[in-house]
C-alpha positions in Angstrom: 0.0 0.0 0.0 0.9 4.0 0.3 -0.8 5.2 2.8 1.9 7.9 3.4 4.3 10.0 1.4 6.4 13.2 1.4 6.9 16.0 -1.8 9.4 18.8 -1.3 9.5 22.1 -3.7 11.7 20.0 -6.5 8.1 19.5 -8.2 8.4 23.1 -9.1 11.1 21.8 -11.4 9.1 19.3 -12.6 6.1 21.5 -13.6 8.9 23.2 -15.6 10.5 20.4 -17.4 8.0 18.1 -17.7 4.2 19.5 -17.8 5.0 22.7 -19.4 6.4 21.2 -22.3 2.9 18.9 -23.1 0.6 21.1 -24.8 0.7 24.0 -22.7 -2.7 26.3 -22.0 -1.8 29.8 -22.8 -4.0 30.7 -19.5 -3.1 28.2 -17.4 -1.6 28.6 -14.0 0.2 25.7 -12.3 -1.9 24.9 -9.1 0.1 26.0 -5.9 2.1 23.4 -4.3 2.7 23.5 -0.7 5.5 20.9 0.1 4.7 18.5 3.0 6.9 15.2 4.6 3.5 14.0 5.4 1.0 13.6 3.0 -1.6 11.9 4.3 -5.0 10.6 3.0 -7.3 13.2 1.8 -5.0 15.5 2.2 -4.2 17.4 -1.2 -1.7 15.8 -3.2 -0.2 17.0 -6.3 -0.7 15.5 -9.5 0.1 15.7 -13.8 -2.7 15.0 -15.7 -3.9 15.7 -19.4 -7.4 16.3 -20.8 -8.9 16.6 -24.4 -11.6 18.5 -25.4 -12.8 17.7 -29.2 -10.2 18.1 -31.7 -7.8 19.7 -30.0 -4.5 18.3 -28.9 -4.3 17.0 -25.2 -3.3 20.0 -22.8 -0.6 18.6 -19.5 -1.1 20.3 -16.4 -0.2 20.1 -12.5 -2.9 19.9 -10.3 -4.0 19.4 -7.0 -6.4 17.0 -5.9 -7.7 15.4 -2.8 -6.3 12.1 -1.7 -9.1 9.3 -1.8 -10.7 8.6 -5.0 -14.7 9.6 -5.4 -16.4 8.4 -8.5 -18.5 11.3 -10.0 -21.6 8.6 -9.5 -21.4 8.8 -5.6 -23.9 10.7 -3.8 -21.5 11.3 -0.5 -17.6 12.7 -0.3 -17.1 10.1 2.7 -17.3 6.4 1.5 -17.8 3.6 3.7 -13.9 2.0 2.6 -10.9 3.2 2.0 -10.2 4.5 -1.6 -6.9 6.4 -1.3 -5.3 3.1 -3.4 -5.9 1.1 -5.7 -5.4 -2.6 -6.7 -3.3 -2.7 -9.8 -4.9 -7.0 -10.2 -8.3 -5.5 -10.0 -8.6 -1.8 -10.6 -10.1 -2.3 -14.4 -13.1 -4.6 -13.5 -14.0 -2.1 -10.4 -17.1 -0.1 -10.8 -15.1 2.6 -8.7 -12.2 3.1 -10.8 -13.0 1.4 -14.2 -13.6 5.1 -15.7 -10.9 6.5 -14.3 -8.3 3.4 -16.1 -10.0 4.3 -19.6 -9.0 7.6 -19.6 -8.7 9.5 -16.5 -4.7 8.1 -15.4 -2.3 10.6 -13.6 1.2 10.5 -12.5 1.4 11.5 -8.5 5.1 12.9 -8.0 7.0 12.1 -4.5 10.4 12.3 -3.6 9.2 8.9 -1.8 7.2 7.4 0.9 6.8 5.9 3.8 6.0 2.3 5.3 6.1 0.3 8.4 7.5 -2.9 9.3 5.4 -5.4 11.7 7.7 -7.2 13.8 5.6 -8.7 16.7 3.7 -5.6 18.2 6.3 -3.7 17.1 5.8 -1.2 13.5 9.6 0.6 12.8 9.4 3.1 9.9 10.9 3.3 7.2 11.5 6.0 3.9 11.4 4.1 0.8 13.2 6.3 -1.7 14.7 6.7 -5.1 18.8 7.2 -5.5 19.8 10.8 -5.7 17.5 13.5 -5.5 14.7 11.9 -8.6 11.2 12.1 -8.3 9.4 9.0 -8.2 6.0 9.1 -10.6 3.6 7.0 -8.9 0.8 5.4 -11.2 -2.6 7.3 -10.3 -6.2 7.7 -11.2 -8.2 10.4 -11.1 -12.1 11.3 -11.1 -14.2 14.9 -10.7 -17.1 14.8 -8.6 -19.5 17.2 -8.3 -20.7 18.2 -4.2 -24.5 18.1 -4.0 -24.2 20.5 -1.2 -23.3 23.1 -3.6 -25.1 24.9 -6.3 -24.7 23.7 -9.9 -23.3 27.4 -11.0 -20.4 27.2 -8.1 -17.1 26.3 -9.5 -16.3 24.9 -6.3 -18.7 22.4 -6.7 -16.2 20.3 -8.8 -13.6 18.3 -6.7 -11.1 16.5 -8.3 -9.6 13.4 -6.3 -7.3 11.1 -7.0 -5.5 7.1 -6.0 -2.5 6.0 -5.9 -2.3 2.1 -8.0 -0.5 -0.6 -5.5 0.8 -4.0 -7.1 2.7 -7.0 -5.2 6.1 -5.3 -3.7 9.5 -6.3 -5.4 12.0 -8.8 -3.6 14.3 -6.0 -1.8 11.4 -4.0 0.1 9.6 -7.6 0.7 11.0 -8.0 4.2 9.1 -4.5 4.9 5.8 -4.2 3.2 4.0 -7.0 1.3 2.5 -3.7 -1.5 4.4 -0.6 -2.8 2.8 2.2 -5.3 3.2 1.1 -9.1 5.9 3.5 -10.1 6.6 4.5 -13.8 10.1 5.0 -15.2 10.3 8.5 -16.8 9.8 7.5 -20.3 6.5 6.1 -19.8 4.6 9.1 -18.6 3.4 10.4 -21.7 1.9 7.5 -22.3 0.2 6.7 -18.8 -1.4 10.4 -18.6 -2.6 10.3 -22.5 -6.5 10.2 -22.3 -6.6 8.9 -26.3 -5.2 6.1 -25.1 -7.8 3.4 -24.0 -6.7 2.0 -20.4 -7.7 -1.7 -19.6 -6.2 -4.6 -17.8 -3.5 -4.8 -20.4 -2.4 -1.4 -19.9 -2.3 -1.6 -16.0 -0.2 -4.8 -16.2 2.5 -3.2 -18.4 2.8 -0.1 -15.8 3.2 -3.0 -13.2 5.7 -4.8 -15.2 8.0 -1.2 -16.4 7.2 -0.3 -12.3 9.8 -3.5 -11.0 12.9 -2.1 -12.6 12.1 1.2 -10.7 11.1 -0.5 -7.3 14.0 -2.7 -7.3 16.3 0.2 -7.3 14.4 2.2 -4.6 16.7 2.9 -1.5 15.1 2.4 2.2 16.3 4.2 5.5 14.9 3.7 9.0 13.6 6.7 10.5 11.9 8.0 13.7 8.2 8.6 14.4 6.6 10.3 11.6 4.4 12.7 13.5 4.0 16.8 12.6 5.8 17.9 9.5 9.6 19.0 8.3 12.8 17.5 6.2 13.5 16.2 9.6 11.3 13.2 8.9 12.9 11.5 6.4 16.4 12.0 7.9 18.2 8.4 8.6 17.7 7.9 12.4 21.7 7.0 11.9 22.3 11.0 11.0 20.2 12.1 14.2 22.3 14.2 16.6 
């Protein structure tokens, strides 16, 4: 699973490099980022997305988007089970996010994230990470659902939310976690966010299959209670003091 991630201001770059150069909006404004070590479900997360309206070419933006997926059928914003992941095996035969695999896929940046390993009674933390200082671009869906609570004329009636796809974990983080995020290698992005391109089963199990060369390489420190927010939580406990 991912239940718990952290995103610093090197998105900014990102935005730059990567979404500004897909089919940029002459009016559009990148959505503020606020960087958190803590990102937590439904918490606002940041995300790359494109749409397509008619003939037009698809337009790439960064967005943010609220951490628990709501399909635009659902009548409440709190559902009865968790939906801030996905299942990879099943996500394309699930009336929740079967929509969202056809054509509503995002890539959710993180510098990494966090999980806990259950020895006993006893849960030690860990920071799953890439090399270096690279983004990771975890496999994500998104939907827009519309709050009945507001009137149809409000623009804030539109809430866009977003999962994070989960898949079997890889041999080396396999002593830790039994799931990690799907995470794509940089030169299948494109591809992932395109909404012409029809997402099914097939498509989800190549994002799984690209994802194992980047999991495998992921680095993993042990760190201390991940509580409030700061650069301080994903320091090595080894570098403390």
């Amino acid at each position: 699973m991912c239940g718990r991630f952290a995103l610093d201001d090197k998105v900014n770059q990102l935005i730059t490099d990567f979404v500004m150069s897909g089919g940029r909006l002459d009016d559009y404004v990148p959505a503020s980022w606020v960087p958190s070590w803590n990102i937590s479900p439904t918490d606002r997360i940041g995300v790359i997305l494109e749409t397509k309206k008619g003939d037009a070419p698809p337009q790439r933006r960064f967005e943010t988007a609220y951490w628990s997926l709501i399909p635009s059928w659902s009548k409440e914003k709190k559902l009865k089970f968790p939906t801030f992941n996905a299942r990879a095996e099943t996500a394309a035969e699930k009336a929740m996010f079967k929509p969202s695999v056809v054509s509503k896929r995002a890539i959710i940046p993180a510098n990494g994230y966090y999980e806990w390993q259950t020895v006993g009674k006893t849960k030690t933390p860990y920071f799953i990470h890439p090399p270096g200082d690279e983004l990771l671009g975890m496999a994500g869906l998104y939907s827009w659902w519309a709050d009945p609570a507001y009137d149809k004329d409000d623009p804030d009636r539109w809430l866009l939310t977003a999962t994070i796809l989960t898949a079997d974990t890889v041999q080396t983080l396999a002593d830790i976690h039994d799931r990690n995020p799907v995470m794509l290698p940089r030169e299948l992005w494109e591809h992932w966010i395109d909404p012409t391109v029809v997402g099914d089963q097939r498509l989800l199990d190549e994002a799984v299959a690209a994802s194992l060369e980047v999991a495998s390489g992921l680095e993993f420190t042990r760190v201390g209670p991940v509580k409030g927010d700061g650069p301080e939580l994903i320091r090595p406990l080894e570098q403390e003091g």
